[in-house]
C-alpha positions as CSV (number, residue, x, y, z in Angstrom):
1,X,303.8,187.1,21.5
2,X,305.2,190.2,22.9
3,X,301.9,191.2,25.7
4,X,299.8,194.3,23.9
5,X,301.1,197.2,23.1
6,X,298.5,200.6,23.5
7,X,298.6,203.5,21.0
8,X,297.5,206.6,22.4
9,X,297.9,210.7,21.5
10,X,300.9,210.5,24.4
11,X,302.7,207.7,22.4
12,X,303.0,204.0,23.1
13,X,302.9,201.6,26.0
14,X,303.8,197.9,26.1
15,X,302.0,195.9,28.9
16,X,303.6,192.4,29.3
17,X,303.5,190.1,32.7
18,X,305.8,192.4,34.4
19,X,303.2,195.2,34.1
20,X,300.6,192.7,35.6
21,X,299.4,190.9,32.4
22,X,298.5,187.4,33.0
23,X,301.0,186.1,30.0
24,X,302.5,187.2,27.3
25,X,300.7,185.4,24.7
26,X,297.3,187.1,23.6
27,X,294.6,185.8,21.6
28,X,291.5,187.7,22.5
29,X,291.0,191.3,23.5
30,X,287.9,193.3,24.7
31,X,286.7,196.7,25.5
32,X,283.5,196.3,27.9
33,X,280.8,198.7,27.8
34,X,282.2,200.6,31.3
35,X,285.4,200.8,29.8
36,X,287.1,198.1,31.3
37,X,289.7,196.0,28.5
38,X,289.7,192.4,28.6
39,X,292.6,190.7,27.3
40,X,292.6,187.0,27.0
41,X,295.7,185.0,26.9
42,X,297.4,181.2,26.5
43,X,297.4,181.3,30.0
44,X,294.7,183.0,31.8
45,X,292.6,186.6,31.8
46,X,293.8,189.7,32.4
47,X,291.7,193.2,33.1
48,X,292.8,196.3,32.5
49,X,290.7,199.1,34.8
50,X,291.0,202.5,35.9
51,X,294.6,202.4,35.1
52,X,296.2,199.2,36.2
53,X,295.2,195.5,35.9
54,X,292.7,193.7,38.5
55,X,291.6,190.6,40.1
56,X,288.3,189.7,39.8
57,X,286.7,185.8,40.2
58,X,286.9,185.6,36.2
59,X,290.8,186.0,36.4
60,X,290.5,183.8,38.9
61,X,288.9,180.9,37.9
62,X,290.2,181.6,34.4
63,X,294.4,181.3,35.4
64,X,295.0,178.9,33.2
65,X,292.6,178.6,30.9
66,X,293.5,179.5,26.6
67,X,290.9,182.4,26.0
68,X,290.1,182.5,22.5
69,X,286.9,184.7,21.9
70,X,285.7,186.9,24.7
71,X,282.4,188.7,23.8
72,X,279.8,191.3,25.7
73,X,275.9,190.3,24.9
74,X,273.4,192.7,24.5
75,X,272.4,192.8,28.5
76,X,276.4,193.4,29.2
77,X,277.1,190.0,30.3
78,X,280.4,188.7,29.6
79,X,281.0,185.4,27.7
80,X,284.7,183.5,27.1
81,X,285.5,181.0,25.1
82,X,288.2,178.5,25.7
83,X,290.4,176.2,23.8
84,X,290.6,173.2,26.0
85,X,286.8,173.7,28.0
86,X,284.1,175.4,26.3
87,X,282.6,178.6,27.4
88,X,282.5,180.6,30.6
89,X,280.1,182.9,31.5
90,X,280.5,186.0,34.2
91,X,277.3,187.8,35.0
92,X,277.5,190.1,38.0
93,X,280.6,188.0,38.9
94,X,279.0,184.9,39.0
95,X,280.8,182.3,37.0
96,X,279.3,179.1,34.9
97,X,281.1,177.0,32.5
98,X,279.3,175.2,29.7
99,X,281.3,172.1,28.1
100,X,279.9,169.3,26.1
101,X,278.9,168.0,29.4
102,X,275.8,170.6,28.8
103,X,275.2,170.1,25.4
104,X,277.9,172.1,23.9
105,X,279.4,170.4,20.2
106,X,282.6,170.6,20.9
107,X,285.0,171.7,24.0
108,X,287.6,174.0,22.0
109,X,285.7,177.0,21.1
110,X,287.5,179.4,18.5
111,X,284.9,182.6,18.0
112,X,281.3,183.9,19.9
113,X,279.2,186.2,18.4
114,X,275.7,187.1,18.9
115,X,273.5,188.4,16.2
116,X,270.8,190.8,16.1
117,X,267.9,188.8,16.9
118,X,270.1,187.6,20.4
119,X,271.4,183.8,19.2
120,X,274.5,183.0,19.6
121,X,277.2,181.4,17.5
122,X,280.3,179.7,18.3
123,X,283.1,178.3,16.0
124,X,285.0,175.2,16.7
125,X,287.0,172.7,15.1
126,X,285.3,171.9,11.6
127,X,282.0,173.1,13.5
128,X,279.0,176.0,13.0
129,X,276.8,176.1,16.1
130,X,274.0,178.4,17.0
131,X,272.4,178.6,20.4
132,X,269.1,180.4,21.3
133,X,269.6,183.6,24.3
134,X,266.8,181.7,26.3
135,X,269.1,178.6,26.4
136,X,271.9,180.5,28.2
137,X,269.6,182.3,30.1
138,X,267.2,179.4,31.4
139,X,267.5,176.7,34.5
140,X,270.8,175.7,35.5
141,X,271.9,173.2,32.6
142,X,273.3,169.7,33.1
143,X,273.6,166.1,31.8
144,X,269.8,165.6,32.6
145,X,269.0,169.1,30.7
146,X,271.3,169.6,28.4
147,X,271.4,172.5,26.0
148,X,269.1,172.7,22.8
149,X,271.9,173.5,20.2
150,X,271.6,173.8,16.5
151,X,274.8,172.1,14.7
152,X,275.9,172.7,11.4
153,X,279.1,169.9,10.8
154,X,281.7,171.4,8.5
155,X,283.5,168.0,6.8
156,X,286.3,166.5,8.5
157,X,289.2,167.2,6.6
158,X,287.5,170.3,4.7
159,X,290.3,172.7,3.7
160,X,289.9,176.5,2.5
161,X,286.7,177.2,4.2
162,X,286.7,179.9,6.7
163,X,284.8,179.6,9.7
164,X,285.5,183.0,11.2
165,X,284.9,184.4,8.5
166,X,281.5,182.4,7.6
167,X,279.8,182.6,10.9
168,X,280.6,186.6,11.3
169,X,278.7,187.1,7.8
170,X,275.9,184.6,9.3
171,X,276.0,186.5,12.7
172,X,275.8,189.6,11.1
173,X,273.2,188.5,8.5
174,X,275.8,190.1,5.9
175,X,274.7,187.3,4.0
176,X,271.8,184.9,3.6
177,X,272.9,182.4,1.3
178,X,276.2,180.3,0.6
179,X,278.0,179.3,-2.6
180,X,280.9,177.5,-1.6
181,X,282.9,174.8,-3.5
182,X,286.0,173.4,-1.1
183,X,288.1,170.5,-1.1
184,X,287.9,167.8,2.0
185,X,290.1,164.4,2.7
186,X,287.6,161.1,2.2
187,X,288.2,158.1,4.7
188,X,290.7,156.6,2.5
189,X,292.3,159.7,2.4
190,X,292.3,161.2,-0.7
191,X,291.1,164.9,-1.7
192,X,287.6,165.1,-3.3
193,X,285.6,168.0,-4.0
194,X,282.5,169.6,-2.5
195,X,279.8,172.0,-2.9
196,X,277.5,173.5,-0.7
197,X,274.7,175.3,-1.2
198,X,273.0,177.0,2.2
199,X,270.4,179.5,2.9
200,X,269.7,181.5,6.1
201,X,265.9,181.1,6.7
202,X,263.3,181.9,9.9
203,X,260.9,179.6,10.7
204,X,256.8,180.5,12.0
205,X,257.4,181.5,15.6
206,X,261.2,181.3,15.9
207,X,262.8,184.5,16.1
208,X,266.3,182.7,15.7
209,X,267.9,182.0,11.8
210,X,268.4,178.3,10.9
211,X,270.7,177.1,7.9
212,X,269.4,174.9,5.2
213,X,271.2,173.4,2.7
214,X,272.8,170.7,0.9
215,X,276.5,169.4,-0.5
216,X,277.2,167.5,-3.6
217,X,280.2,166.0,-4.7
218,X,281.6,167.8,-7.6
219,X,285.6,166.4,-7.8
220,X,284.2,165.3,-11.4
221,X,283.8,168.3,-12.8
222,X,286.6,169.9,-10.9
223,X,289.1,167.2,-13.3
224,X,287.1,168.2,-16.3
């Protein structure tokens, strides 16, 4: 919580709101394709740009927003995910906000990535969601035409089970099957154990990756 610091062959230099940061409080931090660093915060964006920080309508629109995830897609336009209302796009400084208004699973987005064949992924609480590049790229979305979204529900409760982690290696097609034994709470409360077996297939005429799979409850064995 000290602002970013930059190491460079000169030495060090600490950029905090005084220097023109938007708060001290990172989370996220990007460089774009031109150059430019993007540095999201608890309380806003900030870019960094031919030596000194800028205004642009995603600072803008963004001032108070807790930016979790920015990410570049493969055409160079700019995505940002939030932690209170979904994700923001900026093409050619024209901003759009998805929530679950549009079809989004959740409103508190913790990681974007898009993999190689264009879908993207986002992270959220106890969620997995992947989202075709045509989607994002199609008619203006709303309640009426909301997005088509693939959902994979993590269990409520689960614990050990890293999301980041997990949808990186999915992203990245690091890996196309899962193995994973993790405990979750039950509605009464109590700890049980499951285990989930998933594989990363493609489907006739869908260039996208789809995850199939099953749980089973194992806390038997586990108390063997």
């Amino acid at each position: 919580d000290e602002g970013v610091t930059y190491i460079g062959s000169r030495g060090t230099r600490k950029f905090t709101e005084s220097s023109g940061l938007a708060y001290f409080s990172t989370r996220s931090l990007l460089q774009g394709r031109d150059g430019a660093i993007w540095i999201g915060t608890d309380r806003g964006l900030s870019v960094w740009r031919n030596g000194g920080f800028q205004q642009n309508a995603a600072t803008r629109i963004l001032s108070h927003e807790k930016i979790c995830s920015i990410l570049q897609d493969r055409h160079g336009t700019l995505w940002l995910g939030t932690r209170d209302h979904g994700i923001y796009r900026d093409r050619d400084g024209v901003i759009q906000q998805y929530t679950t208004e549009q079809g989004l699973p959740t409103d508190s987005v913790y990681q974007l990535l898009q993999d190689r064949s264009g879908r993207f992924w986002v992270t959220g609480p106890n969620t997995i969601a992947s989202i075709r590049e045509a989607e994002m790229d199609g008619n203006p979305v709303s309640a009426d035409r909301p997005l088509s979204i693939t959902v994979y529900n993590m269990p409520f409760g689960a614990d050990d089970v890293q999301l980041y982690d997990l949808a990186a290696e999915l992203a990245d097609a690091r890996v196309t099957t899962i193995d994973h034994a993790f405990r979750m709470r039950n509605a009464n409360g109590h700890w049980v154990w499951m285990r989930a077996r998933c594989e990363l297939v493609r489907q006739l005429n869908d260039p996208g990756l789809h995850l199939i799979g099953i749980a089973v409850d194992v806390t038997e064995q586990k108390t063997l």
